[in-house]
HTML snippet that shows the backbone in 3Dmol.js (N, CA, C, O; Angstrom):
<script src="https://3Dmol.org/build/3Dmol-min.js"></script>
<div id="view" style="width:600px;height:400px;position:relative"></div>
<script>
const pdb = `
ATOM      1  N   UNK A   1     195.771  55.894 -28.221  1.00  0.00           N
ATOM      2  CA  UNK A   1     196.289  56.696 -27.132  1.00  0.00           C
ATOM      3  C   UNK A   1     195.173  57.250 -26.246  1.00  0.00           C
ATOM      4  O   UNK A   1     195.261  57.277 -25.018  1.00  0.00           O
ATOM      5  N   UNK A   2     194.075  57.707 -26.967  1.00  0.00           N
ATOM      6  CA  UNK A   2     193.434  58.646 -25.848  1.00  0.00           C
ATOM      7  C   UNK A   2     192.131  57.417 -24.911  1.00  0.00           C
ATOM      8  O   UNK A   2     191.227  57.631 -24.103  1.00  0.00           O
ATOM      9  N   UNK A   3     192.781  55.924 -25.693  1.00  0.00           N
ATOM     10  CA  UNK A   3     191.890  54.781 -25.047  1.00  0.00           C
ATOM     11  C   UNK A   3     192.827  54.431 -23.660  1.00  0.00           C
ATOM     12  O   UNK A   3     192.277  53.763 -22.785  1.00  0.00           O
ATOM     13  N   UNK A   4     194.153  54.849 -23.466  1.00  0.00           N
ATOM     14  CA  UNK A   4     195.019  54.601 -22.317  1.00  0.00           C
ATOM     15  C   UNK A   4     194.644  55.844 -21.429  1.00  0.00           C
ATOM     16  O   UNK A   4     194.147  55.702 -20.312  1.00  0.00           O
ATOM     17  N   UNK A   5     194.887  56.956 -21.937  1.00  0.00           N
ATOM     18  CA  UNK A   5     194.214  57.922 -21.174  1.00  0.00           C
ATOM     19  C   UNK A   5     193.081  57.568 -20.550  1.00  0.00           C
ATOM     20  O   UNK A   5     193.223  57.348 -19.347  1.00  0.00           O
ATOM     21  N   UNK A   6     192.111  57.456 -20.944  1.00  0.00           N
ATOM     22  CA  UNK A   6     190.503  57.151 -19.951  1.00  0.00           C
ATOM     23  C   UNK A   6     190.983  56.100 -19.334  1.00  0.00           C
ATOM     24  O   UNK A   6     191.040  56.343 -18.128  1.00  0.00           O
ATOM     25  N   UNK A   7     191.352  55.056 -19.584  1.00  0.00           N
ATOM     26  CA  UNK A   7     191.324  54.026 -18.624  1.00  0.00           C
ATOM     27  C   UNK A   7     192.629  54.455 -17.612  1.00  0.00           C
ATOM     28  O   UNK A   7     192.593  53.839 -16.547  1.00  0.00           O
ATOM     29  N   UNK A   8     193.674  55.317 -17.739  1.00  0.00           N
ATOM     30  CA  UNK A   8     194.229  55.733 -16.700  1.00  0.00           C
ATOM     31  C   UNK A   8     193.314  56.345 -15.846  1.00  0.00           C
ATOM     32  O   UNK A   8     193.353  56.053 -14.651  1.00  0.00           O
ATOM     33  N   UNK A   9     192.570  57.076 -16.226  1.00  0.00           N
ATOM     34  CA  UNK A   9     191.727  58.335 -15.139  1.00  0.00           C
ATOM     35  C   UNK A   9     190.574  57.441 -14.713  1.00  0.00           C
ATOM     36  O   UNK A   9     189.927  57.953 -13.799  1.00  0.00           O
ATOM     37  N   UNK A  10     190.158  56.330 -15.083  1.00  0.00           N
ATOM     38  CA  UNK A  10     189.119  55.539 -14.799  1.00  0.00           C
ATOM     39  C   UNK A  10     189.873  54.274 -12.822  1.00  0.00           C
ATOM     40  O   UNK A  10     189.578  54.102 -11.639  1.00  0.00           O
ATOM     41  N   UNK A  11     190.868  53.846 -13.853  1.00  0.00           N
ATOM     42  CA  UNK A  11     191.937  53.895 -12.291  1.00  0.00           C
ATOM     43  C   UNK A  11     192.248  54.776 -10.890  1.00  0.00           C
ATOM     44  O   UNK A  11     192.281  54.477  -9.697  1.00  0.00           O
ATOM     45  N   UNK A  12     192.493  56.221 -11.777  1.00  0.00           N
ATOM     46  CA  UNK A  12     193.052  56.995 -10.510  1.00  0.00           C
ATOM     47  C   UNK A  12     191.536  57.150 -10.077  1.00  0.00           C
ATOM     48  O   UNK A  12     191.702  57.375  -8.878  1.00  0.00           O
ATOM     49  N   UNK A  13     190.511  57.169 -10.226  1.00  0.00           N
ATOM     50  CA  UNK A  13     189.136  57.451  -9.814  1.00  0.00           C
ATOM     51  C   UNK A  13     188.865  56.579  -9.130  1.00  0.00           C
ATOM     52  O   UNK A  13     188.497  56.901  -8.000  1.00  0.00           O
ATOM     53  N   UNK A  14     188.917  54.932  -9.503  1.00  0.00           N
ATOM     54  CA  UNK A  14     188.637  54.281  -8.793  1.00  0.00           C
ATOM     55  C   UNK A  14     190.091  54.091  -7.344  1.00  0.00           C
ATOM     56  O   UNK A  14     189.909  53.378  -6.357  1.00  0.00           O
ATOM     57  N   UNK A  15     190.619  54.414  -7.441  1.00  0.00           N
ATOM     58  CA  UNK A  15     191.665  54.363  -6.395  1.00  0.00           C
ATOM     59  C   UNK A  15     191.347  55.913  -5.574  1.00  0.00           C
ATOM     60  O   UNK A  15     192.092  56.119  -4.615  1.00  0.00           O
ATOM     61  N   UNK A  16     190.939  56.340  -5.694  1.00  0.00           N
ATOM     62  CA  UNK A  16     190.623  58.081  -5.027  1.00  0.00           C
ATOM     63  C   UNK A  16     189.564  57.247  -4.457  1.00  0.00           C
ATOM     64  O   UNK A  16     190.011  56.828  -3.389  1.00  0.00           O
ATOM     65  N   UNK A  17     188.375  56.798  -4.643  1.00  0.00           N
ATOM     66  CA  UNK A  17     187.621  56.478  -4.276  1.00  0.00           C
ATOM     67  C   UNK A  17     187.825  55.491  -2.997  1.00  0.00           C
ATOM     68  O   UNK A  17     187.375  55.744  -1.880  1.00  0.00           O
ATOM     69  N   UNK A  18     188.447  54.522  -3.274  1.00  0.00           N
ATOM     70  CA  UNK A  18     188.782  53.624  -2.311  1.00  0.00           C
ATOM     71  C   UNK A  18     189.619  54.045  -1.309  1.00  0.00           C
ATOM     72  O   UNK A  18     189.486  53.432  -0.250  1.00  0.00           O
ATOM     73  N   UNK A  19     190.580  55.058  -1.343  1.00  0.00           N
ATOM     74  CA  UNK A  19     191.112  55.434  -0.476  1.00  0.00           C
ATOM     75  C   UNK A  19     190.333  56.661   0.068  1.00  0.00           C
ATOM     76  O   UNK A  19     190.965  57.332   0.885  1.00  0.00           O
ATOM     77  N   UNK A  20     189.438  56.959  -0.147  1.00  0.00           N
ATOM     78  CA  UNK A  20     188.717  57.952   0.541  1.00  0.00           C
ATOM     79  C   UNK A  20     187.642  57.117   1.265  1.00  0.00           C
ATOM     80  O   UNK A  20     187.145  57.616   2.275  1.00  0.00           O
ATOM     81  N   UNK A  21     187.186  55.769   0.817  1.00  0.00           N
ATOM     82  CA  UNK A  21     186.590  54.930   2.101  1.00  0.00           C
ATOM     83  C   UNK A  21     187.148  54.714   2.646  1.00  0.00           C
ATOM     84  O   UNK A  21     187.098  55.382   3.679  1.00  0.00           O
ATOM     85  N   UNK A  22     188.292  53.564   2.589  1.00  0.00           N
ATOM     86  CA  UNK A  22     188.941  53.447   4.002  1.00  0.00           C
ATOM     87  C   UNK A  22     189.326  54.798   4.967  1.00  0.00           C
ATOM     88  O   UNK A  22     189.321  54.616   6.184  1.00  0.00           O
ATOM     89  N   UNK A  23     189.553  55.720   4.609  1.00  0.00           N
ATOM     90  CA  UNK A  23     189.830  56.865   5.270  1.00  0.00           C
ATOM     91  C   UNK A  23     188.769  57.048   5.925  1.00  0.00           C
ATOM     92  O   UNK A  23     188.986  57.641   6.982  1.00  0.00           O
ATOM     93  N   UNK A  24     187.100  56.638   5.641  1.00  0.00           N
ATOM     94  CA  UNK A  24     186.011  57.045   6.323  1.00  0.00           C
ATOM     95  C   UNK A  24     185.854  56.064   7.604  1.00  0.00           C
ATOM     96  O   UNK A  24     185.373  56.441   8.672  1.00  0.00           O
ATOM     97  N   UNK A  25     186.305  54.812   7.359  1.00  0.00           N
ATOM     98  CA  UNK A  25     186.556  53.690   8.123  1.00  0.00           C
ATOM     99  C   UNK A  25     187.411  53.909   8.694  1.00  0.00           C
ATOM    100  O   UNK A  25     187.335  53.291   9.756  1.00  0.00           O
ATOM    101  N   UNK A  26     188.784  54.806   8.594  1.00  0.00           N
ATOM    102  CA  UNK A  26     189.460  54.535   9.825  1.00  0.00           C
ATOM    103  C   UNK A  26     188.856  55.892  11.310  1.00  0.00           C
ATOM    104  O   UNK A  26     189.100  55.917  12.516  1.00  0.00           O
ATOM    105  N   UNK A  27     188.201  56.628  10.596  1.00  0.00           N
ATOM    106  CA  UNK A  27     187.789  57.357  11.754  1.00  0.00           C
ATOM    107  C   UNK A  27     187.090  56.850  12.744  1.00  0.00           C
ATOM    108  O   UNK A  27     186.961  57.503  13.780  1.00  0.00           O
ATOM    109  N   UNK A  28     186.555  55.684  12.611  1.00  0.00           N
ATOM    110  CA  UNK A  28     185.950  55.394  13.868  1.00  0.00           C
ATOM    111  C   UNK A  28     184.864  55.415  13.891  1.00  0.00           C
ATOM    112  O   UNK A  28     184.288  55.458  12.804  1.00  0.00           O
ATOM    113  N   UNK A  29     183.997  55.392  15.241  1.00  0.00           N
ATOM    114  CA  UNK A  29     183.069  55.840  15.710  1.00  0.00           C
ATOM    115  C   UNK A  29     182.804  57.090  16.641  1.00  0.00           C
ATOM    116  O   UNK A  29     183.807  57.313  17.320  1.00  0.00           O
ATOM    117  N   UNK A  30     181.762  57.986  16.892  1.00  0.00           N
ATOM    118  CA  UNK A  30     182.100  58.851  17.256  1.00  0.00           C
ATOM    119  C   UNK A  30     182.061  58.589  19.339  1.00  0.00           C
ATOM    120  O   UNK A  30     181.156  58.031  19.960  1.00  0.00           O
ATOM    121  N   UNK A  31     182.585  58.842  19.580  1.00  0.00           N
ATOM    122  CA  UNK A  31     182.946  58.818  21.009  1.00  0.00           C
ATOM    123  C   UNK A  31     181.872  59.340  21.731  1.00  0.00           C
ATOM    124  O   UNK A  31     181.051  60.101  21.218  1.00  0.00           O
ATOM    125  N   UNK A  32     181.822  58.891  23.161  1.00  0.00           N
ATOM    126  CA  UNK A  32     180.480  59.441  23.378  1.00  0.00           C
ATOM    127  C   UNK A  32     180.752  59.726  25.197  1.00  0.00           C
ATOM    128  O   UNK A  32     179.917  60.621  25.064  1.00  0.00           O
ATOM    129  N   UNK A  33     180.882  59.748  25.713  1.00  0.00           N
ATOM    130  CA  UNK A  33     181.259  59.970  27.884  1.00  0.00           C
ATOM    131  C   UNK A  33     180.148  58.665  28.182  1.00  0.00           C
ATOM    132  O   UNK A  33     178.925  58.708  28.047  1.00  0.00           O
ATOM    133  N   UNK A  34     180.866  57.674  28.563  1.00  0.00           N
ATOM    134  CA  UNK A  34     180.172  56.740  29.482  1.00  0.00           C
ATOM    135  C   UNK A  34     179.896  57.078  30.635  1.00  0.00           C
ATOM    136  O   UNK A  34     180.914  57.167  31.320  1.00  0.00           O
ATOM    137  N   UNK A  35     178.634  57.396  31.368  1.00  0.00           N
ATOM    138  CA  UNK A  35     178.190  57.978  32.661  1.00  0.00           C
ATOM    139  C   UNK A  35     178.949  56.735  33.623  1.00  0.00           C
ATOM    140  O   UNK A  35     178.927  56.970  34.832  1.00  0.00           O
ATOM    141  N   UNK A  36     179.477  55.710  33.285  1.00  0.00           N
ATOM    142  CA  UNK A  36     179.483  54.919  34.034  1.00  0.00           C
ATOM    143  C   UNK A  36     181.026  55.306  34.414  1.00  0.00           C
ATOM    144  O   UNK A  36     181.225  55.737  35.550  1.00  0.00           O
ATOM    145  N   UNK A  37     182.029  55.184  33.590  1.00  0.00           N
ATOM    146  CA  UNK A  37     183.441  55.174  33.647  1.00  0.00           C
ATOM    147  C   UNK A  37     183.880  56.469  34.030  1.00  0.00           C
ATOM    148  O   UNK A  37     184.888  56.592  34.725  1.00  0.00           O
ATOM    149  N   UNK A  38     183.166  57.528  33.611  1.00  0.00           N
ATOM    150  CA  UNK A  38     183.178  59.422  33.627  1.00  0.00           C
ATOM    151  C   UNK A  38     181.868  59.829  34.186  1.00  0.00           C
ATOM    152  O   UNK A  38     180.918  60.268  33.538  1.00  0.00           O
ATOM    153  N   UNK A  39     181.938  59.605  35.638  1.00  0.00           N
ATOM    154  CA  UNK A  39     180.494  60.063  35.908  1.00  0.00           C
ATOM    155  C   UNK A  39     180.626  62.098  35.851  1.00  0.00           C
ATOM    156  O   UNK A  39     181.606  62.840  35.926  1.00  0.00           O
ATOM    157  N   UNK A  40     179.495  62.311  35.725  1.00  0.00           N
ATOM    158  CA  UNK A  40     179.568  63.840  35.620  1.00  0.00           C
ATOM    159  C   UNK A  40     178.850  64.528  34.703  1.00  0.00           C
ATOM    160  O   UNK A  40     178.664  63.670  33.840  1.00  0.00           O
ATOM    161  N   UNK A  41     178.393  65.394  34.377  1.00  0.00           N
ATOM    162  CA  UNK A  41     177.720  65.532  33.227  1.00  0.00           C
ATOM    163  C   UNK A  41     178.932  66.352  31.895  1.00  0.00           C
ATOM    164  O   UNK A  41     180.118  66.670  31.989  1.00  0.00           O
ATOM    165  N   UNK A  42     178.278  66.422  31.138  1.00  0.00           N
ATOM    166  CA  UNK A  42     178.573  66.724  29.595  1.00  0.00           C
ATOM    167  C   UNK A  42     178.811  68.413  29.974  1.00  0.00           C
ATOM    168  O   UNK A  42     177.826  68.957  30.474  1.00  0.00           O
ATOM    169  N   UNK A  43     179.703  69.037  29.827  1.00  0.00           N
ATOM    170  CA  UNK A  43     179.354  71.136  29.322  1.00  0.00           C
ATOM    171  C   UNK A  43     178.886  71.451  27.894  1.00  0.00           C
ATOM    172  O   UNK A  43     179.536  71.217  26.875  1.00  0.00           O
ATOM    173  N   UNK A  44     177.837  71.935  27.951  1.00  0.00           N
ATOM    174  CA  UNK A  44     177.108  72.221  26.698  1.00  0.00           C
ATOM    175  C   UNK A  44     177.559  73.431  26.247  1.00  0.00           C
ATOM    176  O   UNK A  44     177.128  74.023  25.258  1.00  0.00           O
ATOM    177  N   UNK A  45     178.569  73.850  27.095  1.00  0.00           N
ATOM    178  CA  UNK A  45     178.828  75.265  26.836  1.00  0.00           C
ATOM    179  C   UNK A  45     180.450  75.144  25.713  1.00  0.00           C
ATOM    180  O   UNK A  45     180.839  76.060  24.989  1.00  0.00           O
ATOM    181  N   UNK A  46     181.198  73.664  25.879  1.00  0.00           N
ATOM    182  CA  UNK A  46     181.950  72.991  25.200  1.00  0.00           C
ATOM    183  C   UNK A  46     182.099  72.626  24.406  1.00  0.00           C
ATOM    184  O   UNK A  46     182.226  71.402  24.422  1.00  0.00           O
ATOM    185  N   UNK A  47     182.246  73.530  22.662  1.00  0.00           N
ATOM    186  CA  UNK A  47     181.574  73.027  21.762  1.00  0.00           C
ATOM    187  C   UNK A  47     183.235  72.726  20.847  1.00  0.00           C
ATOM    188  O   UNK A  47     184.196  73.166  21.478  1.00  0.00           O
ATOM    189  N   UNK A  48     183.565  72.082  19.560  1.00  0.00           N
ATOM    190  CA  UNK A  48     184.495  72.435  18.586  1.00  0.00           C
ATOM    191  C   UNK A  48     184.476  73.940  18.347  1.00  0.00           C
ATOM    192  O   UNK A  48     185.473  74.434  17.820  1.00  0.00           O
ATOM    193  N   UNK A  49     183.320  74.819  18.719  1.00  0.00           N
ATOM    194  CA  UNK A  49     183.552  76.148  18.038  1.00  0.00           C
ATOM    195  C   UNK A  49     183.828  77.320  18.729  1.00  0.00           C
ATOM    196  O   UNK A  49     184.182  78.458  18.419  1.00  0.00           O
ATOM    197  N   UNK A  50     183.416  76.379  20.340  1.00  0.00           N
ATOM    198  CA  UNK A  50     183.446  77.145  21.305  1.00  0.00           C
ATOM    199  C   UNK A  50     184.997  76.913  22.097  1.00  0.00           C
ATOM    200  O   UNK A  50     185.073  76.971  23.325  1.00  0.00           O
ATOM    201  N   UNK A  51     185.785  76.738  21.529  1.00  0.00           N
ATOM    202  CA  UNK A  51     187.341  76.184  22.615  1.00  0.00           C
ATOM    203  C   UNK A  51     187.680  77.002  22.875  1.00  0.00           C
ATOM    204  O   UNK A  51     188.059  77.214  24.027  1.00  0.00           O
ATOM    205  N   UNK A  52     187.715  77.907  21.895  1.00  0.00           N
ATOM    206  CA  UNK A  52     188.939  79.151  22.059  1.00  0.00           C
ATOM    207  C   UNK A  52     187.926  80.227  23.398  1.00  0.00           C
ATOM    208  O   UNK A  52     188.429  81.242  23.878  1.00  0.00           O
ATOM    209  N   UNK A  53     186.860  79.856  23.697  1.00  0.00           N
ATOM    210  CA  UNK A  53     186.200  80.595  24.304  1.00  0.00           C
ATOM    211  C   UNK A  53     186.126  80.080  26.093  1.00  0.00           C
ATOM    212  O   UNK A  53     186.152  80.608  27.205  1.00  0.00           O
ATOM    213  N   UNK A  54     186.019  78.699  25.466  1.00  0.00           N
ATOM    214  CA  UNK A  54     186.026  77.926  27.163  1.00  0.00           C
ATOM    215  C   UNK A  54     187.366  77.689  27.329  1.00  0.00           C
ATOM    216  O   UNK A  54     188.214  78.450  27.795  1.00  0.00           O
ATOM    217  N   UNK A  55     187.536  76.142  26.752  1.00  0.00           N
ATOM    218  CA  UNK A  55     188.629  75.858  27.746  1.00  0.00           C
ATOM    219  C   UNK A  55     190.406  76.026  27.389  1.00  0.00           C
ATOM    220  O   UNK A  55     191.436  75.662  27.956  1.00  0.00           O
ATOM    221  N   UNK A  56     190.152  76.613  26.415  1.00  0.00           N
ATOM    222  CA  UNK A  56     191.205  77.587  25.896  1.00  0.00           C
ATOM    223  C   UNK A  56     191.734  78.756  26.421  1.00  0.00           C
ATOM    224  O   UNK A  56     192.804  79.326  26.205  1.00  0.00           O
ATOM    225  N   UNK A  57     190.679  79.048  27.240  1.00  0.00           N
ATOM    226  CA  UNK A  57     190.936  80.704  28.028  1.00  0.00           C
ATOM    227  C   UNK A  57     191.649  79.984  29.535  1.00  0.00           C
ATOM    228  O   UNK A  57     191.299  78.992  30.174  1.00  0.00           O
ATOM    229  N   UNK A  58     192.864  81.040  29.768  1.00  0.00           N
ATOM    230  CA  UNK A  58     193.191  80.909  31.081  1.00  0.00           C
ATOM    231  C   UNK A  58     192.233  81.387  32.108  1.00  0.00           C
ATOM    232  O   UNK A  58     191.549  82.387  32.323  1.00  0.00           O
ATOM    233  N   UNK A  59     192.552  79.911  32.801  1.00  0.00           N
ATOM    234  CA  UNK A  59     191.629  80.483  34.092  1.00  0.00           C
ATOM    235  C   UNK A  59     190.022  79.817  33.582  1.00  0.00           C
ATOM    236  O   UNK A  59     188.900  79.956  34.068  1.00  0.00           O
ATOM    237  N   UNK A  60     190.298  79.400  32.927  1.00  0.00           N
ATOM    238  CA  UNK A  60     188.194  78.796  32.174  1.00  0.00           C
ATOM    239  C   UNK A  60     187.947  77.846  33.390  1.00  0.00           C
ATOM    240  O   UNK A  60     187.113  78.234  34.209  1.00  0.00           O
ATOM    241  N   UNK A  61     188.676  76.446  33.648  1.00  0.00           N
ATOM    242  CA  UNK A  61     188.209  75.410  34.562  1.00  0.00           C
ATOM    243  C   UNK A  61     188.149  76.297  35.747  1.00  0.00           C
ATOM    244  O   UNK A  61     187.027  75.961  36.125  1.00  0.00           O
ATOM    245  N   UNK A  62     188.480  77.064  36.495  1.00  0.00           N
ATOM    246  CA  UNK A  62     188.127  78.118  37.509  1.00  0.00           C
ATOM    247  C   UNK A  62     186.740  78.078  37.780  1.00  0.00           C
ATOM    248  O   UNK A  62     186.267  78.022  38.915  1.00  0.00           O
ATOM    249  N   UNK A  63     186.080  78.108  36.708  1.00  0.00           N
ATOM    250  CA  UNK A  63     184.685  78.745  36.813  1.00  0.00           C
ATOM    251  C   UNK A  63     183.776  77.299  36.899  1.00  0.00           C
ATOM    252  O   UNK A  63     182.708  77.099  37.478  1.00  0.00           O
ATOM    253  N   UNK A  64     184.513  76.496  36.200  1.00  0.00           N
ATOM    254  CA  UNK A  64     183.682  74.959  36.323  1.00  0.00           C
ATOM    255  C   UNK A  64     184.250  74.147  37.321  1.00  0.00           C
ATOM    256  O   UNK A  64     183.441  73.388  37.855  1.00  0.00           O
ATOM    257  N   UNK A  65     185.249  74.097  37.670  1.00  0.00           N
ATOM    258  CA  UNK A  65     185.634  73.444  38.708  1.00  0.00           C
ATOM    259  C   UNK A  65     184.409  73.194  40.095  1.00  0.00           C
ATOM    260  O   UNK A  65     183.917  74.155  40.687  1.00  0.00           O
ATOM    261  N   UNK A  66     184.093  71.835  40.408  1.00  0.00           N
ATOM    262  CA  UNK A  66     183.564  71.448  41.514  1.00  0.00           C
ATOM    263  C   UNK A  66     184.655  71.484  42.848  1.00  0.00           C
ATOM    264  O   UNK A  66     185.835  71.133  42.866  1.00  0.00           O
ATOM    265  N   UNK A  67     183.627  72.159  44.188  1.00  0.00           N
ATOM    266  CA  UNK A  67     184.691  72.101  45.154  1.00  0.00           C
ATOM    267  C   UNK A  67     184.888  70.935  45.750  1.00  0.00           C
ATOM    268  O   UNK A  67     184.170  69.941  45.869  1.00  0.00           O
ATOM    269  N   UNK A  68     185.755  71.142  46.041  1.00  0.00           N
ATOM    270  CA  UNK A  68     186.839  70.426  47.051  1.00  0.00           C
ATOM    271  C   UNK A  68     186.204  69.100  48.065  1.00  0.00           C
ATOM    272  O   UNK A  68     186.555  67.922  48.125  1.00  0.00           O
ATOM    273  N   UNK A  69     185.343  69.706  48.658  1.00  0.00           N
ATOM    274  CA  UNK A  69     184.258  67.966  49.888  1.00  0.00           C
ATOM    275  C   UNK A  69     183.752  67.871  48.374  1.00  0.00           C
ATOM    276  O   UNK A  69     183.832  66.643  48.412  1.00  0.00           O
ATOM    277  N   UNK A  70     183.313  68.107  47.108  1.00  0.00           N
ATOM    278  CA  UNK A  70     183.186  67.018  46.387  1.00  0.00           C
ATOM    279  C   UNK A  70     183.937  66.450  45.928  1.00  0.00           C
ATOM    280  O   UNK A  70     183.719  65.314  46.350  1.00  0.00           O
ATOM    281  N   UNK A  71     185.171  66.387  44.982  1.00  0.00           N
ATOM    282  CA  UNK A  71     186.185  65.699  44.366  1.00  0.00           C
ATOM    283  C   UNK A  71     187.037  65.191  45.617  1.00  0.00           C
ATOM    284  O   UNK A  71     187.735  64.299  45.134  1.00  0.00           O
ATOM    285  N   UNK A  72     187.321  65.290  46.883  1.00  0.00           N
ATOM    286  CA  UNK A  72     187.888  64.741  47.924  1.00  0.00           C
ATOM    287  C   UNK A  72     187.142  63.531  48.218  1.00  0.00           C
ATOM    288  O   UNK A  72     187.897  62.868  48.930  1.00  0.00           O
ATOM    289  N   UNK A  73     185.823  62.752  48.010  1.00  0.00           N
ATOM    290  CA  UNK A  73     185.172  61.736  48.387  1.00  0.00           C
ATOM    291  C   UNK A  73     185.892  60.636  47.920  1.00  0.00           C
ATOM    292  O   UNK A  73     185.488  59.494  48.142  1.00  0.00           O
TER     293      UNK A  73
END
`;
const viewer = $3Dmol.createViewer("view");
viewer.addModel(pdb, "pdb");
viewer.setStyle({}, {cartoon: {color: "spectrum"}});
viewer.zoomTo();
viewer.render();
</script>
């Protein structure tokens, strides 16, 4: 009995395992702004930690927004 046991937990280990690679594989690659397709620069001020601070706040693009004879070209 306790020889079915290990080789059960030797399974679920190896199956935890494998499904925690493919899970690393399906994320991808990390994304990056093509200057070419998105010209413009990057906000450094734009972080994951910073959302609730930038562009989370009403009224945030206000302050970054480019005018008007530029985005009209």
């Amino acid at each position: 009995m306790p020889r079915i046991a290990t080789v059960v937990a030797l399974l679920g280990f190896i199956v935890g395992l494998v499904l925690l690679w493919q899970g690393s594989k399906a994320a991808g690659p990390v994304l990056v702004a093509d200057p070419v397709r998105t010209p413009g620069v990057l906000n450094p001020e734009v972080r994951q930690e910073t959302i609730g601070d930038t562009i989370c706040t009403r009224g945030w693009t206000r302050t970054v927004r480019p005018p008007t004879s530029y985005t009209k070209r």
